[in-house]
C-alpha positions in Angstrom: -10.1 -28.8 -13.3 -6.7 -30.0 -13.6 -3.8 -27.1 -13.5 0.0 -27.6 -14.2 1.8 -25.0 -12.7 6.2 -25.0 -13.1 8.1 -23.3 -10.4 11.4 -21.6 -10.8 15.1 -22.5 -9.3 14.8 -19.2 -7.3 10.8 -19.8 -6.1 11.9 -22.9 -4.9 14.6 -21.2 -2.7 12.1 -19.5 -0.8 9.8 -22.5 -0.2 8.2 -21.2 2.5 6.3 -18.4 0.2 6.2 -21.0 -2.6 4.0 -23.1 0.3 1.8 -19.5 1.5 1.7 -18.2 -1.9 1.1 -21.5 -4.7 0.5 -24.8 -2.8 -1.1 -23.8 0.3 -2.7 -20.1 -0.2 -6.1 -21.4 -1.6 -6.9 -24.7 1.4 -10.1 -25.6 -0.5 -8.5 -25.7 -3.6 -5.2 -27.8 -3.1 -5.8 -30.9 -5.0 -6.3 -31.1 -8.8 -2.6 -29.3 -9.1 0.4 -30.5 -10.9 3.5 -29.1 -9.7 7.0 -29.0 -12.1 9.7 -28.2 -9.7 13.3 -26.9 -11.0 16.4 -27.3 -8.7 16.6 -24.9 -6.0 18.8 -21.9 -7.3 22.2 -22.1 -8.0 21.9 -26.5 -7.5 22.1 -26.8 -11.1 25.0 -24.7 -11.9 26.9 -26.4 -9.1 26.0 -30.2 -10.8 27.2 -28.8 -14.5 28.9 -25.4 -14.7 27.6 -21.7 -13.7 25.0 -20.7 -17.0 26.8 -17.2 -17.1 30.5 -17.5 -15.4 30.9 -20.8 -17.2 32.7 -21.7 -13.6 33.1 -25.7 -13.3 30.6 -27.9 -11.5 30.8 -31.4 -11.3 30.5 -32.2 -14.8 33.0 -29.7 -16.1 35.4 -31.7 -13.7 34.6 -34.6 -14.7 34.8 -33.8 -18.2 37.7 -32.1 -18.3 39.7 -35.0 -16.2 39.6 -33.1 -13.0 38.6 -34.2 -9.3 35.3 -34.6 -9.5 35.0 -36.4 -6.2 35.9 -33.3 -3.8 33.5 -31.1 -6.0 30.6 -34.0 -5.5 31.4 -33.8 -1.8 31.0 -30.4 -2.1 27.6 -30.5 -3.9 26.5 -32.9 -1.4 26.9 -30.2 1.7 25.4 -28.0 0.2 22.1 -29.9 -0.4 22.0 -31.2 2.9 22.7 -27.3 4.1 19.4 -26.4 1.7 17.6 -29.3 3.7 18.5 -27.9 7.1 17.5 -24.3 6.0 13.9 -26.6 5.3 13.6 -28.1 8.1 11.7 -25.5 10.1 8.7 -25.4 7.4 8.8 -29.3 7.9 11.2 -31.2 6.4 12.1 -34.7 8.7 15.9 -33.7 8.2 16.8 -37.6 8.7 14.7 -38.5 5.8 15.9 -35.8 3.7 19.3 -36.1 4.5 19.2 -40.2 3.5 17.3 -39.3 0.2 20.6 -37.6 -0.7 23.2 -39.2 0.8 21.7 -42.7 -0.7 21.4 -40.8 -4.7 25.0 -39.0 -4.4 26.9 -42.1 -3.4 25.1 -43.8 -6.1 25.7 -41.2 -8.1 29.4 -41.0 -7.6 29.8 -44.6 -8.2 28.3 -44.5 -11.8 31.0 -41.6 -12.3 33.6 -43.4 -11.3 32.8 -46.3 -13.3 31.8 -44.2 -16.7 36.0 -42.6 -16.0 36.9 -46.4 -16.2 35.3 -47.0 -19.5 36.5 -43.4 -20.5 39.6 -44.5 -20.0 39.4 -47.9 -22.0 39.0 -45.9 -25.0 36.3 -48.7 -26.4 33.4 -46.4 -26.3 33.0 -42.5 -28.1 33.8 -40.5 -25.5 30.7 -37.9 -26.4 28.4 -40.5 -25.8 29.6 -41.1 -22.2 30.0 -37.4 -21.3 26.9 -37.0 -22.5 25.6 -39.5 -20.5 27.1 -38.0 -17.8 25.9 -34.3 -18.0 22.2 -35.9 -18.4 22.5 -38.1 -14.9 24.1 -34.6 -12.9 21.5 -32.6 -14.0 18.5 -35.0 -13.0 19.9 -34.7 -9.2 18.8 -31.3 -8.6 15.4 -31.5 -9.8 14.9 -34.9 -8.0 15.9 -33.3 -4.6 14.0 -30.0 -5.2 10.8 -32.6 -5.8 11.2 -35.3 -3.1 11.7 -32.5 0.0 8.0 -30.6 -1.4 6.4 -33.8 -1.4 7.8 -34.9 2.3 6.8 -31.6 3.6 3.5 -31.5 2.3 2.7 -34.9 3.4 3.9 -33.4 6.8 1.0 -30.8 6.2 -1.0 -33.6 6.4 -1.6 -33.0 2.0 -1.8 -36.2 0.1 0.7 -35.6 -1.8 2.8 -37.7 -5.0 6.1 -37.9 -5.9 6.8 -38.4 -9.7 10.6 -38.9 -10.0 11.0 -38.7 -14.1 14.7 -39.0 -13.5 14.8 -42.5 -14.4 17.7 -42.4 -12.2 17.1 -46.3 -11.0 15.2 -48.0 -14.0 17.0 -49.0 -17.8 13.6 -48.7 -19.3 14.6 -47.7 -23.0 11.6 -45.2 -22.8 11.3 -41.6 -25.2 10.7 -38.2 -23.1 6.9 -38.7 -23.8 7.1 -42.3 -23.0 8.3 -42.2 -20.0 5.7 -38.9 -19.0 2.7 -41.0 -20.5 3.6 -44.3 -18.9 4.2 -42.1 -14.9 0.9 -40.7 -15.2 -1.1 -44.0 -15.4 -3.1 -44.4 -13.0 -2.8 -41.2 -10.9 -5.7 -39.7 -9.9 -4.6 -35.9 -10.1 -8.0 -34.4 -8.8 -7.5 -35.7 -5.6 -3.6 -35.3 -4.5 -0.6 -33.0 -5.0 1.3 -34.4 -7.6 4.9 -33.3 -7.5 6.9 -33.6 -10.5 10.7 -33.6 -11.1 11.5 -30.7 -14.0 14.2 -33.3 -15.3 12.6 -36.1 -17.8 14.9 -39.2 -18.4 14.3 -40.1 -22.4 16.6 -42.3 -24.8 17.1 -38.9 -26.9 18.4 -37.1 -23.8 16.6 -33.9 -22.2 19.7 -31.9 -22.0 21.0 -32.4 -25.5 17.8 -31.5 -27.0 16.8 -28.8 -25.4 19.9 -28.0 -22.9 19.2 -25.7 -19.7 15.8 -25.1 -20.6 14.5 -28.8 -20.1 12.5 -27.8 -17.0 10.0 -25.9 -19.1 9.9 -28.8 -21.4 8.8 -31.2 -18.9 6.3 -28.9 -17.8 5.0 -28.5 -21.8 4.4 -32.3 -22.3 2.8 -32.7 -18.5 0.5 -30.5 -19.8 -0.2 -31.5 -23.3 -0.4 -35.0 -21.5 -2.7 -34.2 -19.4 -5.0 -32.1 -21.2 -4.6 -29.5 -18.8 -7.2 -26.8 -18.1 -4.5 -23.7 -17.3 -0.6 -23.9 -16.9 0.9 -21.7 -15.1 4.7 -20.6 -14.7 5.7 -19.3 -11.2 8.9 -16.9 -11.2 10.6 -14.3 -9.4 9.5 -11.5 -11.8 6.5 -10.5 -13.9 6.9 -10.3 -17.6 7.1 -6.7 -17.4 7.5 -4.1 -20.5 11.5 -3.8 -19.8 13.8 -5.6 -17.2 13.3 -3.5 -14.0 17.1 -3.6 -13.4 17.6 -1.3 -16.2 14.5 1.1 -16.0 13.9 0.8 -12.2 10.8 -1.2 -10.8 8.8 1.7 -11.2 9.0 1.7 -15.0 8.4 -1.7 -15.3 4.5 -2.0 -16.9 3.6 -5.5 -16.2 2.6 -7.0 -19.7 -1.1 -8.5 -18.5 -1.9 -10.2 -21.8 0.6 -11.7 -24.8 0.5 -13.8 -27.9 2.8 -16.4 -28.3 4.4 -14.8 -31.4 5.7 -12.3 -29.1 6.7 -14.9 -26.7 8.9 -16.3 -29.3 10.2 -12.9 -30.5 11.3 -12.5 -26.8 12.7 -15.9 -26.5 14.7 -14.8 -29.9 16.9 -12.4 -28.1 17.4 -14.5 -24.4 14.4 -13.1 -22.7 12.5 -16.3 -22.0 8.8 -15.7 -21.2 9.1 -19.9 -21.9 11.5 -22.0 -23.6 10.3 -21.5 -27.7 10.1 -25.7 -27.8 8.1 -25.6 -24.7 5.6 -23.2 -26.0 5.1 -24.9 -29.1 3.2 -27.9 -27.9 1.0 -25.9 -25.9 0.4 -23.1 -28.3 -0.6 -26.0 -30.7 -2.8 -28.1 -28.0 -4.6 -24.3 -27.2 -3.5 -24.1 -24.0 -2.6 -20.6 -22.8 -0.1 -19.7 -20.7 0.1 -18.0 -17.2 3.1 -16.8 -15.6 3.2 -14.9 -12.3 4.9 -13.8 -9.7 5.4 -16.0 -6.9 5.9 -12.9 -4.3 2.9 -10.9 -5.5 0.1 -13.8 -5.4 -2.6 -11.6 -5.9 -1.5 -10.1 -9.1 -2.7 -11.9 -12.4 0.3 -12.1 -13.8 0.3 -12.1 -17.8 -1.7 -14.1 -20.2 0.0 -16.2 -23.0 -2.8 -17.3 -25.7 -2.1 -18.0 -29.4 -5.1 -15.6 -30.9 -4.9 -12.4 -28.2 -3.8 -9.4 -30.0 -4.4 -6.0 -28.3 -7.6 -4.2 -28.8 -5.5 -0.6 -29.5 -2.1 -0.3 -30.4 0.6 -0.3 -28.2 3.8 -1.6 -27.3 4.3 -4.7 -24.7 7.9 -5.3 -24.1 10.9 -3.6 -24.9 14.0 -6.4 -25.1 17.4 -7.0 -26.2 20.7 -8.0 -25.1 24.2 -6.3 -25.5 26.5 -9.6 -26.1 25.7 -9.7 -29.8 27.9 -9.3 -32.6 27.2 -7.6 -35.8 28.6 -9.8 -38.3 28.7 -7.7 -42.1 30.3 -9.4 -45.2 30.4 -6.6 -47.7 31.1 -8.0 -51.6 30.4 -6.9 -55.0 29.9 -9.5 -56.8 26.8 -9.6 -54.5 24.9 -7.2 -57.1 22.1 -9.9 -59.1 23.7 -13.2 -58.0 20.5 -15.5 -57.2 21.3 -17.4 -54.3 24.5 -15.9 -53.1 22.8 -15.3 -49.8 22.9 -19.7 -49.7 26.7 -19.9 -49.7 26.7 -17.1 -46.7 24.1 -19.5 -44.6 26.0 -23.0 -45.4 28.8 -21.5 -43.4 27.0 -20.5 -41.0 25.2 -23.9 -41.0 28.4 -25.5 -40.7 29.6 -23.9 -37.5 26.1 -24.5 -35.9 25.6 -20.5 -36.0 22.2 -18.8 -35.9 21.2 -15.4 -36.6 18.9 -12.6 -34.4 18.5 -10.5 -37.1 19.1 -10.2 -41.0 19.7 -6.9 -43.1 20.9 -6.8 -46.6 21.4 -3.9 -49.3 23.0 -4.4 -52.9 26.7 -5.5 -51.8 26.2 -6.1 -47.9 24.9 -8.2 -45.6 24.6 -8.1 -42.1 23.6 -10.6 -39.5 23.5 -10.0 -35.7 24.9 -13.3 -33.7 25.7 -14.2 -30.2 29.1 -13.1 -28.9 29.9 -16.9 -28.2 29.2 -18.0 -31.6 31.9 -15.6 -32.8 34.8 -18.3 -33.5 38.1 -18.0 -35.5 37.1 -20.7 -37.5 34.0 -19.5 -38.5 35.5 -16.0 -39.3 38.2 -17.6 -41.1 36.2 -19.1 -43.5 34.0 -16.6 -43.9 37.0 -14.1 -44.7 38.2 -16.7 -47.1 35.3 -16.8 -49.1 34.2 -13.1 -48.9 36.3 -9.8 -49.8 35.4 -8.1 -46.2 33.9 -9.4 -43.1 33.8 -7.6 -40.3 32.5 -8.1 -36.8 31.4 -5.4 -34.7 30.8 -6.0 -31.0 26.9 -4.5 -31.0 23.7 -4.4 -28.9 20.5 -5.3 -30.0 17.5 -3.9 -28.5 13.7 -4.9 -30.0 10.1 -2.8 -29.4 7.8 -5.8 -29.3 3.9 -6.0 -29.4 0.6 -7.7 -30.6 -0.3 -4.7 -32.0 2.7 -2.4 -33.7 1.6 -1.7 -36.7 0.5 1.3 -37.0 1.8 4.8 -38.2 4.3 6.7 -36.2 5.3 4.2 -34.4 8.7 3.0 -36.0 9.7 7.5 -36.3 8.8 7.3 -32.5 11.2 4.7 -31.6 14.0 6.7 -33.8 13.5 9.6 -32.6 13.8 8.5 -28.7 16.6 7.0 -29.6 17.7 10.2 -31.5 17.0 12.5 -28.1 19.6 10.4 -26.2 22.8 10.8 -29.0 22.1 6.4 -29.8 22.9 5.7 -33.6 21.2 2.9 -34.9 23.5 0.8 -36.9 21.1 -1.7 -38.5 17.6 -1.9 -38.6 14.8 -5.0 -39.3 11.1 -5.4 -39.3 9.3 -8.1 -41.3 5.6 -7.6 -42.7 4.0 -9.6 -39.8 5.2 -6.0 -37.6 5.5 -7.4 -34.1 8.5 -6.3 -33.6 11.1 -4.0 -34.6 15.1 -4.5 -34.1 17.4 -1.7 -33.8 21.4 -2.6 -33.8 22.9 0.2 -31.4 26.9 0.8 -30.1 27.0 -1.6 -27.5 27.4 1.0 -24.4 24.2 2.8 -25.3 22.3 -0.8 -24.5 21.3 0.3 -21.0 20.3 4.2 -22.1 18.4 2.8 -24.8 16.1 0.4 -23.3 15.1 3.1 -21.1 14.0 5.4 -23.3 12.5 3.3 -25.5 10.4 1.9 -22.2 9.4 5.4 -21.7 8.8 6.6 -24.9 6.9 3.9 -25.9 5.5 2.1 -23.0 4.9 4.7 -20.4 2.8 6.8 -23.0 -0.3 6.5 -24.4 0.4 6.1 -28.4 
């Protein structure tokens, strides 16, 4: 039985339950395990820029002309601080310490020599920032991977670093390439096989598939190797509404999914998995599993493409309240076939997706991320339209396998209705797994919670 199991940034910063809980908790069952590993938390953000703050990291410096050098000093502290905080569940701090010394000093080198050719003005500068951003971001993953495998193999567990980072090869290889061509030969029933979340391909990781590329390595390890379960380790179940913002105690865990509602979840910035990770998998009929590191004996939830729930309830509540709803109101709308097309090649333009769609006889509303809210695009929608306006919004969604039933949608309304929310816009397509209500952006918060225990906390 092979498994492929990915770990999270924030598992891995608690190694020594990652070690009691994942690799270790089961000593006649330790072989036979594949194991994805992300950067320890906060690594990655330091290497390119914080995910939420947008604070620079190395790359940001580097891009933006800046001293890079003092910030990859930085950097390189603060690993070898993470390897001392190691050491006492058996990391040889010498080794550890010369694994990153040896890659950063390389590392800086190939910057300083990529601000050279910058600087020549011979080369398109995208390609070589690009470049760049792909070689910071393999360094986390590469550290996180070589300091499990050295302190397994201290355990006295056969263990196998597989470095995808390509960091010291010019092999012109794809993503799957390069995954197909590391796993020959490697007997995976009979070692630990640690695996770096970061995948060197000619089509780069991060420009395909950005800060989810972690989960993407972990689909095609999987799919490559045929793999009986895969498993996602995090700090949190997938739970029926963020315990932040309904308390831990009103937090259902969801136990078993589809991976349509994994997508619809995914839709609004609540990753159960990267969507382009699932795919493969969902395709290859591999379910899912992610659990909670800290609660090993739980189950965790279920992912499989064919599970829908045997009586009808609701799974998840989601949303997110940094959308904006985007309206273009114009009469000539009435009976013009197509004029929806114009509307979407704008959008297309500006490389701007939509959440959620509405339309009536003169109006159409669409509900966006707040960062893909640009004077540009505005300006030539306004141009072309008679009014556009955009509306700072929330958007929260009641999600399940099995919504559609009657009631449901008038019991969602009127929980909302009890706490004073309006709902601004509505959708819900035929397939009825989920519904999305558009709400004033400072009722985000009350709304999730009632709709959590409305809906969720109550037999329907």
């Amino acid at each position: 039985m092979i498994s492929v199991e990915k770990i999270g940034g924030t598992s891995m910063s608690r190694f020594d339950e990652v070690l009691k809980n994942i690799m270790l908790r089961d000593p006649k069952n330790i072989y036979g395990r594949v194991y994805v590993v992300s950067a320890y938390s906060g690594v990655t953000n330091q290497l390119l820029e914080h995910k939420k703050t947008g604070e620079p990291g190395v790359y940001a410096r580097f891009a933006g002309g800046g001293d890079y050098a003092t910030a990859l000093e930085a950097l390189t502290r603060r690993l070898k601080s993470i390897n001392a905080e190691l050491q006492p569940v058996g990391l040889d701090l010498a080794v550890a310490d010369g694994f990153i010394e040896k890659r950063m000093h390389e590392l800086h080198g190939y910057l300083d020599s990529m601000r050279h050719v910058l600087a020549s003005g011979y080369v398109r500068r995208e390609s070589v920032l690009l470049a760049a951003r792909e070689m910071l971001a393999a360094v986390g993953e590469a550290h996180s991977a070589f300091n499990s495998v050295e302190i397994l193999k201290g355990k006295g567990v056969k263990a196998l670093l597989l470095d995808l980072s390509g960091f010291d090869d010019d092999d012109p290889l794809t993503i799957d390439e390069r995954i197909h061509k590391s796993f020959q030969g490697v007997d995976v029933s009979s070692q630990v096989v640690v695996v770096t979340g970061y995948t060197k391909g000619v089509e780069g990781i991060m420009r395909e598939f950005d800060r989810g590329y972690s989960e993407v390595t972990f689909s095609k390890v999987a799919v490559e190797l045929k793999a009986d379960e895969a498993v996602i380790h995090k700090e949190f179940h997938l739970s029926s509404a963020d315990p932040e913002l309904v308390g831990a105690k009103n937090a259902v865990v969801v136990g078993r999914t589809n991976f349509d509602v994994a997508d619809q979840l995914a839709d609004v910035g609540m990753e159960a998995i990267h969507p382009k990770a699932s795919k493969p998998m969902e395709l290859a009929g591999i379910a899912i599993r992610l659990k909670n590191t800290f609660e090993p004996n739980h189950p965790g939830t279920l992912i499989t493409k064919d599970y829908v729930g045997t009586k009808a309830r609701i799974e998840v509540i989601a949303g997110s309240p940094k959308v904006t709803a985007l309206e273009i109101h114009d009469p000539s709308m009435v009976g013009t076939v197509g004029f929806d097309l114009g509307v979407m090649e704008i959008f297309k333009r500006h490389g701007v997706s939509y959440i959620l769609k509405a339309t009536n006889a003169n109006s159409i509303t669409h509900v966006i991320w707040d960062k893909a809210v640009r004077s540009a695009f505005l300006e030539e929608l306004e141009n072309q339209y008679e009014l556009v306006s955009a509306v700072p919004s929330a958007i929260v969604c009641v999600i399940g396998t099995n919504i559609a039933f009657p009631g449901v949608l008038a019991r969602a309304a009127q929980a909302l209705a009890a706490e004073k929310i309006n709902v601004n816009a509505f959708s819900q397509s035929l397939r009825q797994t989920n519904m999305q209500f558009v709400i004033n952006r400072d009722d985000y918060k009350k709304a999730v919670a009632a709709l959590n225990d409305a809906l969720c906390l109550h037999s329907l």
